[in-house]
N, C-alpha and C positions, 0 to 999 in steps of 0.2 A: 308660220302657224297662225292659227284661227284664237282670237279674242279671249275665249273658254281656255284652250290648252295653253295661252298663256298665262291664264290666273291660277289653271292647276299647275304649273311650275312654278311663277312666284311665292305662289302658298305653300311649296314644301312637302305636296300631301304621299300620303304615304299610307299605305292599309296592308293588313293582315290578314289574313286567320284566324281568327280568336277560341267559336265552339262548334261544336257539332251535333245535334241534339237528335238521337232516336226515339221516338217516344212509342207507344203503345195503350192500348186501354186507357186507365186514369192516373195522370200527370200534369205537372206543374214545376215550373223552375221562375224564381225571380232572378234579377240582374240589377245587383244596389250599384249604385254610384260608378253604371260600367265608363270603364275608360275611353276616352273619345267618343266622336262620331259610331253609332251602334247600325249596321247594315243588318238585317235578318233576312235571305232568300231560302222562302219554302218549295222542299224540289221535289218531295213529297206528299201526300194528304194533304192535314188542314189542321190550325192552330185558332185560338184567341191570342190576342196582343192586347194587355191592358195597361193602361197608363194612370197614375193619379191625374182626377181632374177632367180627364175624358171617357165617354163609353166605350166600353170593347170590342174592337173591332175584329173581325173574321180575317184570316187570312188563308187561300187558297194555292194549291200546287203553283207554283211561277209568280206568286205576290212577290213585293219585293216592298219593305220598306225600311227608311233612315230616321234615326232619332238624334236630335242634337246631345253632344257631348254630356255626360254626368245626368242623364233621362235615367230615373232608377223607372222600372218596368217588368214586365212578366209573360211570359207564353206558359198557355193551358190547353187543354181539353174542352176546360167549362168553366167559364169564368163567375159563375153561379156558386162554385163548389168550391167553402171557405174549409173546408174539416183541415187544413194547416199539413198537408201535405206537401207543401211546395220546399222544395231546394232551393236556397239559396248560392248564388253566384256571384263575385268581384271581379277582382283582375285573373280572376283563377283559369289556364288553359290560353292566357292572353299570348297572341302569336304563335301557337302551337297547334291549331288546327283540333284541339283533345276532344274527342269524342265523349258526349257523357247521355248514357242510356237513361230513360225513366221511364214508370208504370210497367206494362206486361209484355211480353211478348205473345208477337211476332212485334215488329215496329212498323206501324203504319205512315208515320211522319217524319217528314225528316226535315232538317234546317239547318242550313248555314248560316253563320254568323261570321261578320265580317265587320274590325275597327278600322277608323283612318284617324291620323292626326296628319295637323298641319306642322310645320317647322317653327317653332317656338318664338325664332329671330326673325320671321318674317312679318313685314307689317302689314301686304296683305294674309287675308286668313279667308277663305273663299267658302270653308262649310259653316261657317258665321254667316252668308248671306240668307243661308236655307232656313223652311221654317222649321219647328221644333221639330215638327213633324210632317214625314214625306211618305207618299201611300200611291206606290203604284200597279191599279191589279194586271194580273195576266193576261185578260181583254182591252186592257186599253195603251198596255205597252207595245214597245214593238219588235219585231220579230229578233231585232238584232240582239234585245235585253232579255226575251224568251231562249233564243240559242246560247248566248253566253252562261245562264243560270242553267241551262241542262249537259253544254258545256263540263262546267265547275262539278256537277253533280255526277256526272261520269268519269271523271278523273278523280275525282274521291273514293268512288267504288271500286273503280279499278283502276292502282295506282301503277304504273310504265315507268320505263326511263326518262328520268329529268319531271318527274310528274311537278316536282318543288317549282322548276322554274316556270312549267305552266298556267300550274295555280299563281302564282305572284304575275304573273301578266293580265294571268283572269280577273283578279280580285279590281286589279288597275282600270279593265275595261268593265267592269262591272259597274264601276261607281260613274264613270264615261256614259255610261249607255241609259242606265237609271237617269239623270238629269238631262238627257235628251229625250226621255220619254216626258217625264216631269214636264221640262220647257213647253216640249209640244202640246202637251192636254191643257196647262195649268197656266198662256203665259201673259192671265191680266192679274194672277197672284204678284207677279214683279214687274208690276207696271211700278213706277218709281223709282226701282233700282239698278243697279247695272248689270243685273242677270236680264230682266225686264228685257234693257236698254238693246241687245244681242236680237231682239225680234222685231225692233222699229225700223223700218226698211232704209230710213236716213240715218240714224244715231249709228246705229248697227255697222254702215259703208264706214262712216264717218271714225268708229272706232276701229277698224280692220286698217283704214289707211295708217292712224298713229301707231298703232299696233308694227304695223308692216315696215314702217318710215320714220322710227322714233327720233336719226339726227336731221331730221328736215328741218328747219327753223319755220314751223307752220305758224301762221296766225289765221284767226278767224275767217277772215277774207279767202286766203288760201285753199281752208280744207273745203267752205263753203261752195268754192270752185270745183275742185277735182272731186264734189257728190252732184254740183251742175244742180244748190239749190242756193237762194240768197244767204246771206249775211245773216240778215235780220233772220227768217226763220230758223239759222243754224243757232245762232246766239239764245232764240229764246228755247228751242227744244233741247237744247245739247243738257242744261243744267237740271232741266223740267224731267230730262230721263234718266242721268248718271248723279244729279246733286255736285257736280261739278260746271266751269265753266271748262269749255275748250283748253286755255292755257293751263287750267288746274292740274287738267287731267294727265294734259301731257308732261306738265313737269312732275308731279309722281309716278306719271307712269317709267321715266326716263330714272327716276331713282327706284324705281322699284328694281329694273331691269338693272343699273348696275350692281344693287346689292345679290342677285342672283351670279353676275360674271364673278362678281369678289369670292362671292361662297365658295363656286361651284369651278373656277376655272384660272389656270395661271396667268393671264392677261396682266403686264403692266397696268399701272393707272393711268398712261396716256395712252394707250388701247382702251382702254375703258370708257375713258372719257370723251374720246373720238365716238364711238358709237351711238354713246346717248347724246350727239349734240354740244360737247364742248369742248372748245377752241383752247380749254389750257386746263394745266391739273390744278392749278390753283383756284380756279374757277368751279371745277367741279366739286371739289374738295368743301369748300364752304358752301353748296348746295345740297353735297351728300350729309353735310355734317349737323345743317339745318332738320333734313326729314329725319336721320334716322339716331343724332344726338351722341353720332361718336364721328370719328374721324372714318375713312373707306379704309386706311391700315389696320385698324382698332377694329371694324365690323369684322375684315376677311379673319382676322387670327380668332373672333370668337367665337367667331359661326362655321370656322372647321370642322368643330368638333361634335358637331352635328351629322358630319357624312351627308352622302347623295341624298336624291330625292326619287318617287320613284318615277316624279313625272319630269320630264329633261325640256328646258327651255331652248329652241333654235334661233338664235341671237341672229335679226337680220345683218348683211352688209350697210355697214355704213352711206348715207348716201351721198352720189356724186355734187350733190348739191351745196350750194354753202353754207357752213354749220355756222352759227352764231355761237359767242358765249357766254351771251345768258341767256337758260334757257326757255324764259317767256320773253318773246317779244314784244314792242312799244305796242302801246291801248291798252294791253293785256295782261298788266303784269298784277297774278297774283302770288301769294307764300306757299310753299312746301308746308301741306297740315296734317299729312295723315296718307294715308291708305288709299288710293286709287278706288277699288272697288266697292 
């Protein structure tokens, strides 16, 4: 897999359902303290979307936009029009897809609403990199994020056999397709970070190899080769795009990716630990125990209970190459601190 779909498997994510909003004539619904990550795709007319702190923005047939988690916010008619007509909403209809009508009929608008959260126990958390707020119109998206929202909006209407397991594919490539439109219009917004990092034509090779090759015993020199630029350039861009160096990255990335095997799948711990690059469970054991502050026995039994994800990690083959057991190599050795992304 590609860079992206392994952060959204690290991270756990997971979306629903939540509302379904028909509205007509004059309406108004707020959304206090909604749960998670808030998706709103208009498959209908036109709305306002008003936030504290910012102007109202329009949103049109095929908008799509993302709010960061606990964004209290509102969709109107008119965001002019205070006379206290507005509904309020919670976690109310969360993961149930519930329809809730306002103003008159006939209904000219329609909206879906869609939450995600990340996996609690994961230390990456990948809708943490996004800003508050994500805004992408129907003109500047791309055809894939326009068919999947008209998609979603026709299997609403008319629901078929299995329509449940469609919609939960959709919602998955929805939130897929919105941050490839995003990336593409928007991506000197993540210049600096590791979403950023995914469009810098070296950083970018340079993460897909560790991504692809996590038990290689790579050092600088290494990766710097198999992208065929120097040393010296990789060392100073690698940290300039992700905030990591080289070694950093790959040793959380190598623990990120066991604690997903531990969750997610029955692998011994020396299957495990073969894959991310080390030579012995004792080894890994005190590297796993450093990033994530409990032992790999102690994480798998308390992030069971968690269940799947909906986005599934494809664990490369180990490689034939010689795995070291620890896993930054000399020049390069820095500490497990945190989160990869």
């Amino acid at each position: 897999m590609d860079p992206l779909s392994d952060a959204l498997a690290i991270s756990g994510v997971k979306g629903a359902l939540s509302t379904r909003v028909e509205a007509g004539g004059r309406w108004a619904i707020a959304l206090d303290d909604y749960p998670g990550v808030a998706l709103h795709a208009v498959t209908a007319g036109s709305t306002w979307l008003t936030v504290v702190g910012r102007e109202p923005v329009e949103l049109a047939a095929g908008d799509v936009v993302l709010l960061s988690a606990g964004t209290p916010h509102g969709l109107t008619d008119d965001p002019t029009d205070t006379r206290g007509r507005c509904e309020h909403v919670a976690a109310r209809g969360r993961g149930t897809g519930e329809v809730i009508s306002l103003g008159s009929r006939p209904a000219t608008t329609r909206i879906v609403t869609i939450h995600y959260d990340c996996d609690p126990a994961a230390l990456t958390q990948i809708l943490t990199l996004l800003p508050g707020f994500v805004h992408v119109r129907a003109e500047a998206g791309t055809p894939g994020l326009a068919d999947t929202v008209r998609m979603l909006a026709r299997e609403l209407a008319h629901p078929q056999l299995a329509t449940s397991a469609v919609l939960k594919s959709l919602v998955d490539i929805v939130l897929v397709q919105m941050l490839r439109a995003w990336l593409a219009v928007n991506p000197p917004e993540c210049f600096g970070t590791w979403l950023g990092a995914l469009y810098d034509p070296v950083i970018g090779e340079a993460l897909r190899h560790l991504h692809a090759n996590p038990a290689v015993p790579w050092t600088t020199s290494m990766l710097a080769e198999a992208i065929s630029v120097s040393r010296a350039t990789l060392a100073r861009r690698f940290p300039a795009a992700t905030g990591y160096t080289p070694a950093a990255y790959l040793a959380n990335w190598r623990m990120d990716l066991a604690a997903v095997r531990l969750r997610d799948s029955h692998d011994s711990l020396e299957v495990i630990a073969e894959a991310v690059g080390y030579g012995s469970v004792p080894a890994f054991t005190r590297a796993f125990t450093r990033a994530h502050g409990r032992t790999p026995g102690r994480y798998r039994s308390e992030t069971r209970s968690h269940g799947g994800t909906a986005f599934r990690l494809e664990t490369p083959t180990p490689s034939s190459l010689t795995i070291s057991e620890d896993p930054v190599q000399a020049g390069l050795s820095v500490p497990v601190t945190g989160p990869v992304w």
